[in-house]
C-alpha positions in Angstrom: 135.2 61.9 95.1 137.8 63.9 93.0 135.9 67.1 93.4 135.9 66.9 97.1 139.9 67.3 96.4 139.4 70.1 94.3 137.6 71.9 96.9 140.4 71.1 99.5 142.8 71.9 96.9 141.2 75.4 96.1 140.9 75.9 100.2 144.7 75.7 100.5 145.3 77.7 97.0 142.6 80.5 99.2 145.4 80.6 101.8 148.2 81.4 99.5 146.5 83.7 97.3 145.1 85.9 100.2 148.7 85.7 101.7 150.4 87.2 98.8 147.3 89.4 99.3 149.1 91.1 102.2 152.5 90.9 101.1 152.7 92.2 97.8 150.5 95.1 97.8 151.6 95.9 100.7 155.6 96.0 99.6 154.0 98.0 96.6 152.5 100.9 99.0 155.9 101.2 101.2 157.9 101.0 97.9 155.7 103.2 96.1 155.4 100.8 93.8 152.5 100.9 91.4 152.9 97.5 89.7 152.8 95.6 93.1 149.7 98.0 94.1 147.7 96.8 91.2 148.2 93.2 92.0 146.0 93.1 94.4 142.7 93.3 92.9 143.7 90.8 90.9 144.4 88.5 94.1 141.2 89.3 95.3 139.5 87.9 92.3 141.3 84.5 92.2 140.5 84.2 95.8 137.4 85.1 95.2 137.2 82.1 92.0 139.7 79.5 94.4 136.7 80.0 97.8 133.4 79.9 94.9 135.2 76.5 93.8 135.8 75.3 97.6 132.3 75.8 98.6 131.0 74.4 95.2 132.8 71.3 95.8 131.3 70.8 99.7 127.7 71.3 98.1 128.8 68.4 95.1 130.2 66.1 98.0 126.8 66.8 99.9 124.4 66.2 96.6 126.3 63.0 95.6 126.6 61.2 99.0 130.2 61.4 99.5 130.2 60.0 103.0 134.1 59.7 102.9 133.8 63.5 104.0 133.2 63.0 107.7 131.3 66.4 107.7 128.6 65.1 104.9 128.5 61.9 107.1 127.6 63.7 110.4 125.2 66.1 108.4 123.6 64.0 105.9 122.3 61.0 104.2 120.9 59.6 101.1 117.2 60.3 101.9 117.5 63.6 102.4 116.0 65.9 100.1 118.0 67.9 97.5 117.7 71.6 98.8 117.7 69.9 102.4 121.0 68.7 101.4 122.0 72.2 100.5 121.3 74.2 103.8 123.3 71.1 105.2 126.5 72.0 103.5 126.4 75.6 106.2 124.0 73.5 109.0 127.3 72.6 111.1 130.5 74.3 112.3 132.8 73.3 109.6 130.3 74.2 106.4 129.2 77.5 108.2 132.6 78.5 108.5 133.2 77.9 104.8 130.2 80.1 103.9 131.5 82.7 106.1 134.9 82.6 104.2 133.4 82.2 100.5 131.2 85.4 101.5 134.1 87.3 103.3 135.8 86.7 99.4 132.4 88.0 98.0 132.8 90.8 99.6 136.6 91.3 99.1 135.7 91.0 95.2 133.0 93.5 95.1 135.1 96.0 96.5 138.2 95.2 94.1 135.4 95.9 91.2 133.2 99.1 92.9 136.3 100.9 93.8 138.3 101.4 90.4 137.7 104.8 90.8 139.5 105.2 94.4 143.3 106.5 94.5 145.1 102.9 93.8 147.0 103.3 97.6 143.8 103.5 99.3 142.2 100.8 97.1 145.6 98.4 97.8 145.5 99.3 101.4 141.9 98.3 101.4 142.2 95.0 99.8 145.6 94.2 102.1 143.4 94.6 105.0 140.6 92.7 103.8 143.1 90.0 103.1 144.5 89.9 106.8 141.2 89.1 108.2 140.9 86.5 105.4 144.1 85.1 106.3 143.1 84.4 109.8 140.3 83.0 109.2 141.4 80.9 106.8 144.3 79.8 109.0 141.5 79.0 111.5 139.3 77.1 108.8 142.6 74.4 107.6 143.6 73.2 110.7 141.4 73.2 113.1 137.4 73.5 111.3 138.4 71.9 107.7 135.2 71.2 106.0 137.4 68.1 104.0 138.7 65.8 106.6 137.7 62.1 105.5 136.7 59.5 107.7 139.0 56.7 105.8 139.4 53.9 106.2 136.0 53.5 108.0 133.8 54.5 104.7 130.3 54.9 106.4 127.1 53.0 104.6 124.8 56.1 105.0 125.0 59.6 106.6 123.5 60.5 110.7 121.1 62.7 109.0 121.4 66.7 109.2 119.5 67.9 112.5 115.4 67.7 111.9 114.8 70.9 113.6 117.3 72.6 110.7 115.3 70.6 108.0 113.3 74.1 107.4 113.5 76.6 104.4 114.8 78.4 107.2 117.9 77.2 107.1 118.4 78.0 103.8 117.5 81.5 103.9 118.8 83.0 107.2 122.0 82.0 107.8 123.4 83.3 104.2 121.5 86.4 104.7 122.7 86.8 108.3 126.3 86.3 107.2 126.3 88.8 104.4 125.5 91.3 107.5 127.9 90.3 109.4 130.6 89.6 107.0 129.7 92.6 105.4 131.0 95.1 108.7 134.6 94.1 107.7 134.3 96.5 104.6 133.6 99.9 106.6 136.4 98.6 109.4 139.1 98.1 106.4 138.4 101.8 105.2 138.5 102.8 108.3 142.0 101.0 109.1 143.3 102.1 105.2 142.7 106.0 106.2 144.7 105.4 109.5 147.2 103.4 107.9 147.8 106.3 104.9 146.8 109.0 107.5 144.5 110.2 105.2 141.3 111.3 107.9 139.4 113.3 106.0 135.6 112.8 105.3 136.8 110.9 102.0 136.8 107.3 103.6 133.7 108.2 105.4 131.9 108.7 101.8 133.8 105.6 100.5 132.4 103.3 102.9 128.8 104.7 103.5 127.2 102.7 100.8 129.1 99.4 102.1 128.1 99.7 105.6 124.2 100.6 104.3 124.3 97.6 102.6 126.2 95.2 105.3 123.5 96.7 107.7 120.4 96.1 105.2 121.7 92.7 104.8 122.1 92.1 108.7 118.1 93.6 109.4 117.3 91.1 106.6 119.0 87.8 108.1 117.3 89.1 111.6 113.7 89.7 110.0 114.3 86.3 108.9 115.0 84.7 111.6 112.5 85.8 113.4 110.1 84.8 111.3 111.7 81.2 111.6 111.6 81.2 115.2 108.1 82.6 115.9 107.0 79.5 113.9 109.4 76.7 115.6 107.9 75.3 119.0 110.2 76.0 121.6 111.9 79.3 120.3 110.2 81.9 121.7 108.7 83.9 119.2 109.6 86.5 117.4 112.1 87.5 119.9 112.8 86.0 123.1 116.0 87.9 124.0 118.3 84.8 123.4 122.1 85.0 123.2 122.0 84.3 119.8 119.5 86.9 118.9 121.4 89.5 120.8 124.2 88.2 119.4 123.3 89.7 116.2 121.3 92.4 117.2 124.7 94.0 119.1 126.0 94.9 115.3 122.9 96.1 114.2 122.2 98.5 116.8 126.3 99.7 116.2 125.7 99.8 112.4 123.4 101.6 112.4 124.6 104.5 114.7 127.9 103.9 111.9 125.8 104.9 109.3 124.3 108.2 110.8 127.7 109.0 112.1 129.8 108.7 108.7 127.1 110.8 107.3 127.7 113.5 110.2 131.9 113.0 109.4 131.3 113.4 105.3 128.9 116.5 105.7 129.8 118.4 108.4 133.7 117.1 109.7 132.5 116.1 112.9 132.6 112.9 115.1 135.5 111.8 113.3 137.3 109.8 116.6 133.8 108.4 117.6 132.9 107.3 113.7 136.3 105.3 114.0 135.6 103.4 117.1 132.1 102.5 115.7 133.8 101.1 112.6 136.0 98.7 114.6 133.4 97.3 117.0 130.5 97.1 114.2 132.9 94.5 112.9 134.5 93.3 115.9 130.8 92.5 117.7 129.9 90.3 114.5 132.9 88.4 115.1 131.5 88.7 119.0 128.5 87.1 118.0 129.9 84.0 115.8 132.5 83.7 119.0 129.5 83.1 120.9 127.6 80.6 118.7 130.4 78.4 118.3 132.2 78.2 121.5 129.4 77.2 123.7 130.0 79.7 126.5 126.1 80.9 126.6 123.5 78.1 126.3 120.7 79.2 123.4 118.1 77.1 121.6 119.5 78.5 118.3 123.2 77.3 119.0 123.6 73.8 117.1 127.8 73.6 116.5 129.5 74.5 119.5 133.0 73.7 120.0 134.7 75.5 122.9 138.3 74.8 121.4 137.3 75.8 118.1 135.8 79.3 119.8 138.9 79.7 121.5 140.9 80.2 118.3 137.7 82.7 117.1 138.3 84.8 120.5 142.0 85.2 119.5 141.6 85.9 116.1 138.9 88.6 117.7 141.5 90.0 120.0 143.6 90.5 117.1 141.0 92.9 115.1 140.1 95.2 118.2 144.3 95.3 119.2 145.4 96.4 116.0 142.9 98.4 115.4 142.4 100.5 118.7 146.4 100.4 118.5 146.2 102.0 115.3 143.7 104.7 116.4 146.1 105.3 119.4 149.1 105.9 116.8 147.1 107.3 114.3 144.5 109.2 116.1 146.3 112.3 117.1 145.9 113.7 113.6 142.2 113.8 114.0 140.8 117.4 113.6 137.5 118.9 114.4 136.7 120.6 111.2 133.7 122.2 112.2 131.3 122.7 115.8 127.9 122.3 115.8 125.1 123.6 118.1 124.2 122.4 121.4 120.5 122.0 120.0 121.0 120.6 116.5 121.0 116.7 114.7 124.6 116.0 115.7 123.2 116.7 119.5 120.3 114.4 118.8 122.9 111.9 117.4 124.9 111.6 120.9 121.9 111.4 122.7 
């Protein structure tokens, strides 16, 4: 199908865009350059149009049959029903990662459009960051998990059928819902990594990022609700909670965002906790990308993992490396600028809070 080209096509134009993403704005903040600066929300919206039109194509090449996508063949077939056929197009490595990705540009787009009112180096420095993890993923997405790859010349008849135990409105639910959580952690890490990059540690990035990690976090309790609602009615997965790798998996970032959103209310009011609300910022997102390591790679055995690839992890593990380097070696530059504004009482809520 010519769409299914179109969405590989718009894949590949998602590369570019969200590596002129980093450049250019980035030339613009060490040039002080305003032009280049306002480029990239811009950039952020046409990556955000180029990954809606990818993932629109995968669902078209699932609804019509297109079995010369070797993903829709191993996922799919021509009984399945419609919204069955849906959930398929995330039900396997390849399609899950493209969801990730297309809400990872949701996310980048929302911010580009809430944050007009922010200083135009802090929003460029935001939207360069946001960009980088992009980037990686993306680069991780076309080569090695590529949602497009045909299986010409052998044109299969039918499709293998998507796994019955993920025929459930289930899967149509939860995983987007899960994934705006998780996803969602990379917008209080990129404020966190702009104020270190401009030096800028005040309690203003802490009040710039509190409403995004609130609603990363409400979006994260909501994918786990529903999963466990899923699992306590599918034999065999223990309930409502069973303590699986998968389900600590995601509970790791809950439990971090939410000590992220009590602690950047501490910073904005009171000036305190400043080093610790950094560190929580980096591993809220870094123990998402933790948990998605650990789903695809195979290294823990869980009756919720269904697309393990231990190569495929590999490159996830690196890109996770990456995050946590950067930015605890940007705290470690950065971080001697930190300030205690104010103290607080040995009995008070910021006690209670490191308790």
């Amino acid at each position: 199908m010519l769409i299914t080209e179109l969405g590989y096509f718009a894949l590949l134009t998602a590369f570019v865009l969200a590596l002129l993403q980093v450049i250019l704005p980035t030339i613009g903040v060490i040039r002080n350059q305003v032009a280049w600066q306002r480029l990239a929300p811009s950039l952020a919206w046409a990556q955000f149009a180029a990954m809606i039109t990818s993932f629109g194509a995968l669902i078209a090449g699932f609804y019509y049959n297109d079995f010369s996508l070797s993903y829709v063949a191993q996922h799919s077939n021509t009984l399945l029903p419609w919204y069955y056929k849906l959930s398929a197009t995330w039900g396997g490595h390849e399609g899950s990662l493209l969801l990730w990705m297309t809400i990872m540009a949701t996310w980048c787009a929302l911010v580009s459009y809430f944050s007009r009112g922010l200083p135009l180096s802090m929003r460029a420095r935001v939207l360069v960051i946001l960009a980088g993890v992009q980037l990686m993923m993306l680069t991780m997405l076309i080569f090695t998990s590529s949602p497009f790859e045909r299986t010409l010349p052998n044109l299969a008849v039918d499709g293998a059928d998507l796994n019955p135990v993920l025929q459930d409105f289930g899967l149509i639910i939860h995983p987007p819902m899960l994934y705006m959580g998780y996803v969602g952690m990379v917008v209080p890490f990129a404020f966190c990594m702009a104020a270190l990059w401009e030096g800028r540690l005040d309690a203003a990035w802490t009040r710039w990022s509190r409403p995004w990690a609130l609603a990363a976090w409400g979006f994260l309790t909501i994918g786990i609700a529903l999963g466990s609602w899923w699992a306590y009615y599918e034999l065999g997965w223990g309930g409502w909670w069973f303590w699986d790798p998968v389900e600590n998996a995601s509970f790791m970032p809950w439990l971090v965002g939410l000590a992220l959103l009590h602690s950047l209310a501490v910073t904005e009011k009171r000036g305190v906790f400043k080093a610790w609300t950094i560190m929580l910022a980096i591993f809220a997102f870094a123990l998402s990308l933790l948990g998605t390591f650990l789903v695809r790679s195979g290294v823990l055995t869980s009756v919720h993992s269904f697309a393990a690839d231990p190569t495929r992890g590999l490159v996830i593990l690196a890109i996770l490396g990456i995050i946590i380097g950067s930015g605890l070696l940007m705290f470690a530059v950065r971080g001697w600028r930190l300030t205690v504004e104010s103290q607080y009482q040995l009995i008070s809520r910021e006690s209670f809070l490191v308790i």
